[in-house]
C-alpha positions as CSV (number, residue, x, y, z in Angstrom):
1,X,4.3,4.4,-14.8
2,X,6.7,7.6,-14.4
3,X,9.6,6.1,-13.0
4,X,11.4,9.6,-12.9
5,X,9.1,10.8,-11.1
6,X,8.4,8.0,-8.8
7,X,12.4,7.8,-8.2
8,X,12.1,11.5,-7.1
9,X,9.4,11.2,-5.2
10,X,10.9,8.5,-3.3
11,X,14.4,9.6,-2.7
12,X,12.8,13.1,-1.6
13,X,10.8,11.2,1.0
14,X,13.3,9.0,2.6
15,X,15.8,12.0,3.0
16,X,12.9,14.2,4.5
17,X,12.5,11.0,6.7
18,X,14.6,11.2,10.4
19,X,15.5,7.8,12.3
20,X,13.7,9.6,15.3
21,X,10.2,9.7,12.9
22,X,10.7,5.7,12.4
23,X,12.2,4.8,16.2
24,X,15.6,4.3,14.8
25,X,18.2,5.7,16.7
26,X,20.7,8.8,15.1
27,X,24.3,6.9,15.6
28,X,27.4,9.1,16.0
29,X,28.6,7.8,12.2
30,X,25.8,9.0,10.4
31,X,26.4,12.3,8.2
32,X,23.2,13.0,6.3
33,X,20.2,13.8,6.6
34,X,17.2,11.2,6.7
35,X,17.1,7.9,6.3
36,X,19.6,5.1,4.2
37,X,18.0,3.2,1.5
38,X,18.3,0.0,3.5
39,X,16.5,0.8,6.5
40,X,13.4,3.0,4.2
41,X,13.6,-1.2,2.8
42,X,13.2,-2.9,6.0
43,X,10.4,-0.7,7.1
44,X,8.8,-1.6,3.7
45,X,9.9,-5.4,4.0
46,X,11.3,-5.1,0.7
47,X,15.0,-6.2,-0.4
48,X,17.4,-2.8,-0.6
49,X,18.0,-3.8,-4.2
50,X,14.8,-3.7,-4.9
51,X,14.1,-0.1,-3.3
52,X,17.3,0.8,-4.6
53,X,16.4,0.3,-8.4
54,X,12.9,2.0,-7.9
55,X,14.6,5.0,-6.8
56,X,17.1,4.7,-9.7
57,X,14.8,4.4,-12.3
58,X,15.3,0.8,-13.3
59,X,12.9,-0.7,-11.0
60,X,10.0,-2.9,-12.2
61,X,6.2,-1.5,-11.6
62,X,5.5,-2.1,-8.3
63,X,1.7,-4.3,-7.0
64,X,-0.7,-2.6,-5.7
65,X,0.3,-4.3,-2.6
66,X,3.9,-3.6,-2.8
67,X,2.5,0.7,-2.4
68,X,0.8,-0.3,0.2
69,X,3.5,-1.1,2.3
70,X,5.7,1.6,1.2
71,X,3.3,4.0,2.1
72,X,3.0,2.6,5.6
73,X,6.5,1.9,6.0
74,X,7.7,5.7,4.7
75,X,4.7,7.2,7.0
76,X,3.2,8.7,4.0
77,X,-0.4,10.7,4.8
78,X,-3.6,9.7,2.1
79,X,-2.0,12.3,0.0
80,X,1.1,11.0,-0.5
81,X,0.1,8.0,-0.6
82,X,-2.6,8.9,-3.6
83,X,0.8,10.1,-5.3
84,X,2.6,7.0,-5.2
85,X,-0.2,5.2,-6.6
86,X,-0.6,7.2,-9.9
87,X,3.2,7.5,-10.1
88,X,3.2,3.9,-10.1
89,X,1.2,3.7,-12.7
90,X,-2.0,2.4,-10.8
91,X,-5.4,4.0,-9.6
92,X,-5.0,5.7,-5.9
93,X,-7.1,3.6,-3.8
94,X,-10.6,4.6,-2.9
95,X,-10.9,6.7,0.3
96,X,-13.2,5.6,2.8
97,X,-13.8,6.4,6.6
98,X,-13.0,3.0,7.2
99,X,-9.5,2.9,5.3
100,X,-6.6,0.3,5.8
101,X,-3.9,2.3,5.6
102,X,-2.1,3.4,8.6
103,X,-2.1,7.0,9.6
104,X,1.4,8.4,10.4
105,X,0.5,9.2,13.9
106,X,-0.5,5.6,14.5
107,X,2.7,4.3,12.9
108,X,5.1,6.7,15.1
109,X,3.1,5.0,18.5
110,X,4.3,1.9,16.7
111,X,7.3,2.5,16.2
112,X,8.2,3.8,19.9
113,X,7.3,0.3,21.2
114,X,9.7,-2.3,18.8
115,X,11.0,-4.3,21.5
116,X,6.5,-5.2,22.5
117,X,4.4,-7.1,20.9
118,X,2.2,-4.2,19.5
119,X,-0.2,-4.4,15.7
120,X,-2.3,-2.2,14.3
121,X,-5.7,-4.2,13.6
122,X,-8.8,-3.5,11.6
123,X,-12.3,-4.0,13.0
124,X,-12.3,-7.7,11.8
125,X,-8.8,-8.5,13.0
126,X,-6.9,-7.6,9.5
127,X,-3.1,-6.9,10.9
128,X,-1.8,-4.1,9.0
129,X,1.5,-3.5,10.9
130,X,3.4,-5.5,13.8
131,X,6.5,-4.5,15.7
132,X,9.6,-7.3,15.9
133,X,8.4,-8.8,18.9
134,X,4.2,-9.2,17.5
135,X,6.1,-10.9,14.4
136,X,8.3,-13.1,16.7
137,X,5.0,-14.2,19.2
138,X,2.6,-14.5,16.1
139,X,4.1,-14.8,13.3
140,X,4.3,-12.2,9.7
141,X,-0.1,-11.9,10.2
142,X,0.2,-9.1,7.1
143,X,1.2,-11.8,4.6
144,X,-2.6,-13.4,4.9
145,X,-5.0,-12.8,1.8
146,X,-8.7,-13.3,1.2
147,X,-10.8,-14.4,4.3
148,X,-7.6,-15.3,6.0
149,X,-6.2,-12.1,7.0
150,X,-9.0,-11.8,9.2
151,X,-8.0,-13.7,12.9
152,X,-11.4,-14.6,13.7
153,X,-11.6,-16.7,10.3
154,X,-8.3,-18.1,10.9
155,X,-8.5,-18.9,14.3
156,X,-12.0,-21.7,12.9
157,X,-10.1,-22.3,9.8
158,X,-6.4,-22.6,10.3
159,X,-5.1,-25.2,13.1
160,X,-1.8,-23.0,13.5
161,X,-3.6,-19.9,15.0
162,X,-4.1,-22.0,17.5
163,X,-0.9,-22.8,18.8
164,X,0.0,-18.6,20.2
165,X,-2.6,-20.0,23.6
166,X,-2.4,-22.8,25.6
167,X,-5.2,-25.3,24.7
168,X,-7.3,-25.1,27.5
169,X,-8.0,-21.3,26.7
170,X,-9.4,-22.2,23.2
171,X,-12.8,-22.7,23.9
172,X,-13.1,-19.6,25.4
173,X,-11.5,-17.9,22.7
174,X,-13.6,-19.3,20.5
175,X,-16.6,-18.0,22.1
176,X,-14.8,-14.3,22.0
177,X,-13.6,-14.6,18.3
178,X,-17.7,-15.4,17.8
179,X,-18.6,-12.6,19.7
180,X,-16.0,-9.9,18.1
181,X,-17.4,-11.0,14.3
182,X,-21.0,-10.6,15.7
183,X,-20.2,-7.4,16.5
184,X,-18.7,-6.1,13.4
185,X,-21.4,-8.3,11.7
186,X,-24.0,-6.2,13.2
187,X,-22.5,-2.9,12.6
188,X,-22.1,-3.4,8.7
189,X,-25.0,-5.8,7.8
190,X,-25.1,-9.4,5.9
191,X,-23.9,-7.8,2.5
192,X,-21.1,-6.3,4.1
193,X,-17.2,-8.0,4.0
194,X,-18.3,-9.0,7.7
195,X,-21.1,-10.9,6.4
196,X,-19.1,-12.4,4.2
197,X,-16.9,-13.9,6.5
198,X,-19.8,-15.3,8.6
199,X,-21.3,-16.9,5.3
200,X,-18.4,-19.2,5.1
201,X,-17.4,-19.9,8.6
202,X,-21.0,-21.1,8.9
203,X,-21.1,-23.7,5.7
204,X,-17.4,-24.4,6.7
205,X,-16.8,-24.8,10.4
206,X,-19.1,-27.1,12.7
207,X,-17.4,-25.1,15.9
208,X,-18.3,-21.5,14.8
209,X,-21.8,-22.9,13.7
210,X,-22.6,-23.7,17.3
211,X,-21.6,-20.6,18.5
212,X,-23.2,-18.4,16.1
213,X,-26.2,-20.1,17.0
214,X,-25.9,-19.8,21.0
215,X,-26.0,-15.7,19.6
216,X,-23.4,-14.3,22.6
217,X,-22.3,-10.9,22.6
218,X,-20.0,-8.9,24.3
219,X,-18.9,-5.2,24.7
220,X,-15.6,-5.2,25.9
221,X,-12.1,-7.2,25.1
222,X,-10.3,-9.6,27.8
223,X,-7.7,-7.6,29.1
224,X,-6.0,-10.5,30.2
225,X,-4.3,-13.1,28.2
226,X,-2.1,-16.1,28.0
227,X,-0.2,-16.5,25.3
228,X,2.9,-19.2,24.4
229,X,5.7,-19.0,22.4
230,X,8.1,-22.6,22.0
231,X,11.4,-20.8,22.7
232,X,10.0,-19.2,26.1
233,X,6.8,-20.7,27.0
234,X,3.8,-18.9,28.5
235,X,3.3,-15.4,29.4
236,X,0.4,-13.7,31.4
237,X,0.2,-10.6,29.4
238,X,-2.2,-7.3,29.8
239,X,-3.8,-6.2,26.8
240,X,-4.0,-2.2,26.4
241,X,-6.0,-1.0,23.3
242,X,-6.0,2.5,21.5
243,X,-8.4,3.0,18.8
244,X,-8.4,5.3,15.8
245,X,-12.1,5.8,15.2
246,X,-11.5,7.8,12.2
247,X,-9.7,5.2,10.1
248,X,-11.3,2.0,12.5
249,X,-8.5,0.5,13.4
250,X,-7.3,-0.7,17.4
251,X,-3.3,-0.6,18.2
252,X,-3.3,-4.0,20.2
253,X,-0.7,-3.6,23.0
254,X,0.6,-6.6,24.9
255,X,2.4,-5.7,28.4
256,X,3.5,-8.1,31.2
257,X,3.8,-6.7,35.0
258,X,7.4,-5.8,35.8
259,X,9.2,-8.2,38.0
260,X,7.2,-11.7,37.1
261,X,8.4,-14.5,35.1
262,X,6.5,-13.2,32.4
263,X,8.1,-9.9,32.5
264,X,11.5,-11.9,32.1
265,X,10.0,-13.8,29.4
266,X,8.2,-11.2,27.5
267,X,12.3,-9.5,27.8
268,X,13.5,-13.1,25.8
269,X,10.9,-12.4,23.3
270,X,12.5,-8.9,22.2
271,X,15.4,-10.1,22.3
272,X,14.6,-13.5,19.7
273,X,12.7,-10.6,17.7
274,X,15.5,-8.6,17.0
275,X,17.6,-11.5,16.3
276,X,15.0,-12.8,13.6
277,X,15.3,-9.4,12.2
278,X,18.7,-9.2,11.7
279,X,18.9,-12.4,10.1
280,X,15.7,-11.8,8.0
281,X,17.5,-8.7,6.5
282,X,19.8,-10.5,4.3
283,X,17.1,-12.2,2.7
284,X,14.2,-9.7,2.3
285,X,11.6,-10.4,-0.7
286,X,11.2,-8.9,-3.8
């Protein structure tokens, strides 16, 4: 690990970084250039102590995981983001057309749209990034490992990932989540992570094993929704997609039609978000 080099690297980046690149607004008190320390560690979810000692040269050597973030938080392109691996002291990860990280063009669309509940997703429902108000109506979905980061397994595996729709939506959800892993399942083959994923919902979930079997398929999402959240209660929402077909990845896009109570709700819901944000800076992790 060069940690001079890593400490350069990263201070050079935040200062080349505007608020306008990461949907921050430029206040009337700020006097330099680019970004503080503690907002380039909110859009890492990291504590500013910790950024701060990486770019002091004291830090510890940051996970493989811990990158990861920074490079989607700090917008860094596969480049970059190669660089910050081997300064780190780790292997840059293998490129692929279907690659997890977030391209910068994606995360600036992202960031534009803070106060609605937006996530970048890859083709088996792995949430890579979530605005404020994605985090407030489903919860921190980047934090999942293994099988679990995927929403289709978690919807058959984990009673909570339930509890974002009313009940008498899940059985058709469950017949859609089937229906979107069949898909990918199809695309990459049995030995693929895909296949995977349908090994062990199979031996594992009763529900999914009945659906599998009943072989439905479908070509196009639902671009309506109903979704709940206990502080506001249920929304009809629209569901607008944009897809990167380079990288794989779909920004999911949750709207409600201006003037409804779900409109006035989905309003509450930004509002909670940035709330829970403020409050979850004093305690980021490290």
């Amino acid at each position: 690990m060069d940690r001079a080099q890593l400490a350069d690297f990263l201070r050079r980046r935040r200062e080349a970084l505007q608020p306008e690149d990461v949907g921050l607004r430029r206040g009337p008190r700020r006097r330099t250039s680019g970004l503080r320390r503690e907002e380039v560690a909110v859009l890492c979810d990291m504590s500013t102590d910790y950024y701060s000692r990486l770019e002091q040269s004291r830090g510890p050597q940051p996970s493989e995981q811990m990158l990861a973030a920074m490079a989607r938080g700090m917008r860094l392109s596969l480049d970059e983001r190669d660089h910050l691996f081997r300064l780190a002291g780790h292997t840059a990860p293998a490129r692929a057309l279907r690659s997890e990280h977030v391209s910068p063009g994606l995360m600036r669309v992202l960031d534009r749209l803070a106060d609605t509940p937006a996530q970048v997703m890859t083709e088996l429902g792995e949430t890579l990034a979530q605005t404020p108000a994605a985090r407030t109506l489903f919860g921190d979905e980047t934090r999942f490992e293994g099988f679990m980061r995927s929403v289709g397994y978690r919807w058959f595996m984990d009673a909570a990932a339930r509890d974002v729709y009313p009940h008498e939506d899940h059985a058709a959800l469950s017949r859609a989540f089937t229906a979107d892993i069949r898909t990918v399942y199809a695309k990459y083959g049995a030995r693929s992570r895909a296949g995977a994923i349908v090994a062990a919902l199979l031996a594992e979930s009763p529900e999914f094993a009945a659906l599998w079997e009943a072989h439905e398929v479908r070509s196009t999402h639902a671009r309506e929704k109903r979704l709940q959240h206990p502080e506001v209660g249920v929304m009809d929402m629209q569901c607008q997609i944009l897809i990167d077909p380079e990288q794989g990845q779909t920004l999911l896009v949750l709207t409600a039609t201006p003037g409804t109570e779900s409109y006035e709700r989905l309003q509450l819901l930004a509002v909670i978000g940035t709330q829970e944000m403020s409050l979850g800076d004093r305690d980021q992790p490290q």
